[in-house]
C-alpha positions in Angstrom: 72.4 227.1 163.8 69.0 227.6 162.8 68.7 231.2 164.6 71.9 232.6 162.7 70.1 230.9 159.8 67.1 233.2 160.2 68.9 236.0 161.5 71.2 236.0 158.3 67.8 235.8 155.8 66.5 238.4 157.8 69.2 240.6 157.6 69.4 239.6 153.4 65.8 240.4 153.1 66.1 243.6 154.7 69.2 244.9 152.3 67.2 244.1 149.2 64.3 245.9 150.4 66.9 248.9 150.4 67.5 248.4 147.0 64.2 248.5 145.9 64.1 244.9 145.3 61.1 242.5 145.9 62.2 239.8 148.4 59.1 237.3 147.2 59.4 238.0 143.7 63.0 237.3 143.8 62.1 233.7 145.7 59.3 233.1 142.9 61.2 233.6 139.6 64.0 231.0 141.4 61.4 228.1 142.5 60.4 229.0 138.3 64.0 228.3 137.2 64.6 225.4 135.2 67.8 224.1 133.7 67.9 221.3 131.5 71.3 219.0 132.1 72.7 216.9 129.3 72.2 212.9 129.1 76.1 212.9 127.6 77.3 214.6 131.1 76.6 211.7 133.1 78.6 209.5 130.5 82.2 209.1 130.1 84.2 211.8 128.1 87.9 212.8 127.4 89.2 214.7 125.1 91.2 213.9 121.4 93.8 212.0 123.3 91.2 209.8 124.4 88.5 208.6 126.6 88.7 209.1 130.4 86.3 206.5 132.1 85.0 206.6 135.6 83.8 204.2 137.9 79.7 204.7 138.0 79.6 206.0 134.5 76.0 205.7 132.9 75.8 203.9 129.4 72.5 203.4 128.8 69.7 206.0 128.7 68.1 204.5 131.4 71.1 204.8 133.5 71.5 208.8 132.3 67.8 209.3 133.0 68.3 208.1 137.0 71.7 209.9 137.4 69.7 213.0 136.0 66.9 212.5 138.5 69.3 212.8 141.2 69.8 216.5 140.3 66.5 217.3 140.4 65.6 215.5 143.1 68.5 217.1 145.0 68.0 220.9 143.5 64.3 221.0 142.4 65.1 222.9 139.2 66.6 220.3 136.9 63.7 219.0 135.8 65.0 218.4 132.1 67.6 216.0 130.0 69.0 216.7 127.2 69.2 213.9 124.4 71.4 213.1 121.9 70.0 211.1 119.5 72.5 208.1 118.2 73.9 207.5 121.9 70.7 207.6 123.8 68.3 206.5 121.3 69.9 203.7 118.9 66.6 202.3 117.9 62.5 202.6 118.2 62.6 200.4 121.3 64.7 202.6 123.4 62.0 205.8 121.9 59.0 204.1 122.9 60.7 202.9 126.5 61.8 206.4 127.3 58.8 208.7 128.1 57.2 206.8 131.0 60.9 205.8 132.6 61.2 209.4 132.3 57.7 209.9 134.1 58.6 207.7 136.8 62.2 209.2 137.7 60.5 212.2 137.9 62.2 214.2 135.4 61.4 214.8 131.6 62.7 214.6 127.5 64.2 218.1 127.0 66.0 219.1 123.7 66.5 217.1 121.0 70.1 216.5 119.7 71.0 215.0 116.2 74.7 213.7 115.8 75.8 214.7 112.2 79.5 215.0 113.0 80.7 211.3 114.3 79.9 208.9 111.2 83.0 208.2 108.9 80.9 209.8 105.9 81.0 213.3 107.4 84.6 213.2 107.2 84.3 216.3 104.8 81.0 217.3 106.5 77.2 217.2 106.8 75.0 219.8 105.2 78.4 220.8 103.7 79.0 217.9 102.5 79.7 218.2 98.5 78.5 214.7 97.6 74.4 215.4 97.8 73.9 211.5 99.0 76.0 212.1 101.7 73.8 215.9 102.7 70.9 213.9 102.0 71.9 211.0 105.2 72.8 213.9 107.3 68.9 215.7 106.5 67.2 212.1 106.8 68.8 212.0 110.5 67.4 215.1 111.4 64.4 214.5 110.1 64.3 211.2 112.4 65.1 213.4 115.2 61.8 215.8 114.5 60.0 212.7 115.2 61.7 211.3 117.4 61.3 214.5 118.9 57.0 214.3 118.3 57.0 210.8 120.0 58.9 212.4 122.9 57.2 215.3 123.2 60.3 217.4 123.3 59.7 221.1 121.5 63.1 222.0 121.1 65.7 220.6 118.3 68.7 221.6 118.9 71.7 221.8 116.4 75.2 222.2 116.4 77.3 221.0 112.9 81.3 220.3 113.1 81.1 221.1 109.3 84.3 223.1 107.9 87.5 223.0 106.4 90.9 222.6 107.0 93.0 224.6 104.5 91.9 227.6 102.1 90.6 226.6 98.8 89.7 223.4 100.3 85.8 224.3 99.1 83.4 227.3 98.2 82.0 228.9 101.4 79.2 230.4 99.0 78.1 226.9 98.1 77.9 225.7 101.2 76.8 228.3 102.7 73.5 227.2 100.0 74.1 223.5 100.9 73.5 224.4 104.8 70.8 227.0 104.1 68.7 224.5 101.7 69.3 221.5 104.1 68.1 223.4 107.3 65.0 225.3 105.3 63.9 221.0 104.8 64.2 219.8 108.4 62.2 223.4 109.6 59.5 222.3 107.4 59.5 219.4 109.0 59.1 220.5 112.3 55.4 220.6 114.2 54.0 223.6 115.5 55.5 223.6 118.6 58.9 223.1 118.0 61.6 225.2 117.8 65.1 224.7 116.0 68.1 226.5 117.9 71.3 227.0 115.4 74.7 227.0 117.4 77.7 228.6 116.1 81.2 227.7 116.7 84.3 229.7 115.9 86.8 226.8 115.2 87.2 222.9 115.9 87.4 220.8 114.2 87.9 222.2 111.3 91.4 224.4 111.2 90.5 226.5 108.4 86.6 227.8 108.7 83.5 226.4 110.3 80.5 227.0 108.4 78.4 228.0 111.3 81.3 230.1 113.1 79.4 233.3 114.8 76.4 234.3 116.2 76.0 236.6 112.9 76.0 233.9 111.1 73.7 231.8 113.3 71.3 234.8 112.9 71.2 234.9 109.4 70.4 231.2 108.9 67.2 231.4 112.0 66.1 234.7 110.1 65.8 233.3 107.1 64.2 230.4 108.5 61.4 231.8 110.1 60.0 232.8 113.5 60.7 228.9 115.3 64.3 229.2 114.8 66.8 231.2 116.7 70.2 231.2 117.9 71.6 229.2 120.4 74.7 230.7 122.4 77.5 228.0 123.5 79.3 230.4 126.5 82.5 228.8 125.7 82.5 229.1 121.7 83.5 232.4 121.7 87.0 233.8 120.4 88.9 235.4 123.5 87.8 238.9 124.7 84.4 238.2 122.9 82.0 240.4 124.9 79.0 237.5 125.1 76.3 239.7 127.4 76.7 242.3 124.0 76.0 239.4 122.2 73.1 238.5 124.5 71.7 242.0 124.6 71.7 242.3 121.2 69.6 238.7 120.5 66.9 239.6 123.1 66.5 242.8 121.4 66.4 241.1 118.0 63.9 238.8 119.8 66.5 235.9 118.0 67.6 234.1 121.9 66.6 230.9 121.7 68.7 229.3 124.4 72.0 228.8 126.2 74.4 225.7 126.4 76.2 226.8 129.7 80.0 226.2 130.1 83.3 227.9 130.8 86.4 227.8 129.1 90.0 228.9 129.8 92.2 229.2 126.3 89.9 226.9 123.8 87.8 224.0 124.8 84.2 224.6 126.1 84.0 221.7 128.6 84.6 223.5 131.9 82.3 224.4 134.6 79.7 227.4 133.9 81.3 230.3 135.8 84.2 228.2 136.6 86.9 230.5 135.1 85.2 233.8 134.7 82.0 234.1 137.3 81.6 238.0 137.1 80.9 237.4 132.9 78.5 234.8 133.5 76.5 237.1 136.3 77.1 239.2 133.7 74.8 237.7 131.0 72.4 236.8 133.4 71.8 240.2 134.3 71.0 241.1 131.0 68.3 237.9 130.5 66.8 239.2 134.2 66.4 242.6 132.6 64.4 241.2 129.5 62.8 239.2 132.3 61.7 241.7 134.8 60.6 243.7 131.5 59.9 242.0 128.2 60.2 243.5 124.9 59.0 240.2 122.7 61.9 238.1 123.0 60.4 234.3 123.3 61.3 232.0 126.1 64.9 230.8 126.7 66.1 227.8 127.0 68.7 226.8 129.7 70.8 223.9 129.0 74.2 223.0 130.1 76.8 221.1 128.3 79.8 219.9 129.6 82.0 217.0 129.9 83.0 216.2 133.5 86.6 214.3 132.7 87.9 214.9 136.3 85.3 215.6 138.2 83.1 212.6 139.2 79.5 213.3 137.0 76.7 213.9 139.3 78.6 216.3 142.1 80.2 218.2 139.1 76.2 218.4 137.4 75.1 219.7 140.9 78.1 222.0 141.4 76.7 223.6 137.7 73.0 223.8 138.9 73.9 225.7 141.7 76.1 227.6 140.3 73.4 228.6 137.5 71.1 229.1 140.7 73.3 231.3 142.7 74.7 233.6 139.4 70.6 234.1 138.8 69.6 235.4 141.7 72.6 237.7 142.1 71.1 239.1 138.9 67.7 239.4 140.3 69.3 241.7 143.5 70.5 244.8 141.0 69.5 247.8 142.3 67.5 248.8 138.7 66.2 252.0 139.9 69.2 253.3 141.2 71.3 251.8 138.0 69.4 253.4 135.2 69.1 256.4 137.5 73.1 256.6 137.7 73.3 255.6 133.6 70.9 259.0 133.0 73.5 260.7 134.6 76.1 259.4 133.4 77.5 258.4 136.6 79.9 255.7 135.6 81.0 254.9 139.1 77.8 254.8 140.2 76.7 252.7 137.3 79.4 249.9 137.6 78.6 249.8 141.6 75.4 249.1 141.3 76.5 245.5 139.5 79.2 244.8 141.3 77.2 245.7 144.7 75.0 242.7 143.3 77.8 240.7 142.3 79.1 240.7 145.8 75.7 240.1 147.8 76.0 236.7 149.6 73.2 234.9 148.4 73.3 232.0 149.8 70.9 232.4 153.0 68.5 233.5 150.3 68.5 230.0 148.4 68.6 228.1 151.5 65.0 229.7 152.2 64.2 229.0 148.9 65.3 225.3 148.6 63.5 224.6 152.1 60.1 226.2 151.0 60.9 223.8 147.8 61.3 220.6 149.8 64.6 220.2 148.6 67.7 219.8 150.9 69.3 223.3 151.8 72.7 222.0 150.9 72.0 219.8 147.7 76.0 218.8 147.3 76.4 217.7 150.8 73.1 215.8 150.7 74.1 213.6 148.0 77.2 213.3 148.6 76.0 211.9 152.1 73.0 209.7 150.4 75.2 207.1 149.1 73.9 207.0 145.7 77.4 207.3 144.4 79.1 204.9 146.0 76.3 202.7 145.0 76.5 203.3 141.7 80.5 203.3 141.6 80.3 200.1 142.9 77.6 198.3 141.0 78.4 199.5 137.7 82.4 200.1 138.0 84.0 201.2 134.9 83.1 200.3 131.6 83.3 200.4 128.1 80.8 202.7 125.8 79.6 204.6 128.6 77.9 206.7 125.5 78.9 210.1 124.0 82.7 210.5 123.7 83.4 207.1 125.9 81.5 205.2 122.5 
């Protein structure tokens, strides 16, 4: 086993060096990945019909943090978790406990999430909100977060608003469009040096009518008038169908306005499914544009790669390693292109040529490359199958069992 192991590296190495591409550089920028996975993806979820729990759930933060360790420790490039403020952090107590339980998992506080959607009083909306006490609960909660965020040491505060309307006339989009842009311009002043806010955009959901954050346009406008520490954040499922997102992509790195990546799939609407699970050639798709600002940078700051998903069928740590590898595998199928011979064939014209070049990538069967990778890491060459075989989740399904407010949607 180990000889057709070798034998098929060998033979992997030796196609790449035929397209011009630099084996060891390829196996560098992967043991550099990092993906940050979301403390809410190891908690139940469902979806407005209700709450599907699981045996093994986590609830508390504690639990989310060792569930998250078990990714990294099983894929060596998950070193981050996510946050969400109100379900991981309900008081000072669980801030001051976090960092060294953190330390001692071996993983660390990634982005910073505020809830402003969930409480009764934003019913109508946050920073859209007409009634200025209630905009002014919604700021003050952000504001928490920054320093949550400074206690934490996090440098990323991420935001995503369910603010919009239902029916037209309902309210002025200029004013709130003033509301948002005032109420964002506070918390940014608020932030320290090193942090940067990422704006999401969202086409639709809840509201039926308009969201007031619904595009990337939109996003960019509010980060640009911000200021250099914010930019936008691109959900891969909160797109319209037929939305070309590596345009999108291209564009933002070019803009230098990229600030990160909530990684996800979707079939008609929801954004809750697998990265790469529906559509896999659009997600190598964007990645090849982020490897070409990569391999040669024009100014656009560092991204940040974060998934979000809810796992309603799939049990939570196999589906969170299933997405890492996935992420892992999609990357370095980006890092194979041919880029000589593509920009050659795009001089000419050759549109064929062009097209083959990605889907020759595409196709390339990665996989003896990561095991190389994963072993010169000190992680298991088939992460999924080594936990799966570890009995952590049998432990934990039958320890903890199911449960009631197993955090996020299962609150």
């Amino acid at each position: 086993m180990a000889n057709r192991q070798e034998q098929a590296y060998s033979l992997l190495a030796e196609t790449l060096h035929e397209r011009g591409v630099d084996v060891d550089a390829v196996k560098n920028s992967l043991k550099r990945q990092v993906i940050e996975t979301p403390s809410w993806g190891y908690a139940d979820s469902g979806t407005r019909f209700g709450v599907f729990a699981q045996p093994g759930a986590a609830v508390t933060i504690a639990e989310k943090l060792a569930d998250a360790a078990q990714v990294q420790k099983h894929t060596g490039i998950a070193p981050k978790v996510a946050v969400h403020v109100l379900w991981d952090l309900p008081d000072a107590a669980a801030v001051e406990s976090v960092p060294a339980l953190a330390e001692s998992l071996g993983v660390q506080i990634g982005s910073i999430n505020p809830n402003v959607f969930q409480d009764r009083e934003y019913w109508m909306g946050s920073f859209g909100n007409r009634d200025p006490e209630i905009r002014r609960k919604a700021i003050q909660h952000c504001l928490d977060s920054v320093e949550i965020g400074r206690q934490l040491n996090s440098s990323v505060l991420s935001l995503w608003f369910a603010d919009g309307t239902d029916y037209p006339g309902q309210s002025d989009f200029r004013e709130r469009k003033r509301w948002f842009e005032e109420s964002l311009a506070e918390v940014y002043a608020a932030m320290p040096e090193r942090m940067t806010m990422l704006v999401e955009y969202k086409p639709f959901e809840p509201g039926l009518y308009h969201t007031d954050i619904a595009d990337w346009g939109m996003s960019y406008v509010l980060s640009r008038k911000l200021g250099e520490r914010a930019r936008v954040l691109v959900d891969l499922g909160h797109h319209l169908p037929g939305t070309n997102i590596e345009h999108i992509v291209a564009f933002l790195l070019d803009e230098q306005l990229l600030g990160g990546f909530h990684f996800n799939n979707r079939k008609y609407a929801d954004d809750d499914l697998m990265v790469g699970s529906i559509n896999p050639y659009e997600f190598f798709l964007i990645y090849n544009e982020l490897v070409k600002e990569e391999q040669a940078p024009r100014g656009n700051p560092a991204v940040e790669y974060m998934v979000d998903q809810g796992f309603n069928s799939k049990k939570k740590i196999p589906g969170m390693i299933q997405t890492v590898l996935m992420i892992q595998s999609t990357y370095a199928k980006a890092l194979c292109v041919d880029r000589r011979r593509l920009a050659e064939a795009q001089r000419n014209e050759d549109v064929v040529g062009s097209e083959g070049c990605l889907l020759e990538a595409f196709n390339t069967d990665v996989e003896p490359l990561l095991r190389r990778v994963r072993a010169e890491m000190g992680v298991p060459e088939e992460p999924l199958k080594a936990y799966l075989a570890g009995g952590y989740q049998e432990r934990l399904e039958r320890e903890r069992g199911i449960r009631a407010g197993a955090g996020g949607l299962g609150q």
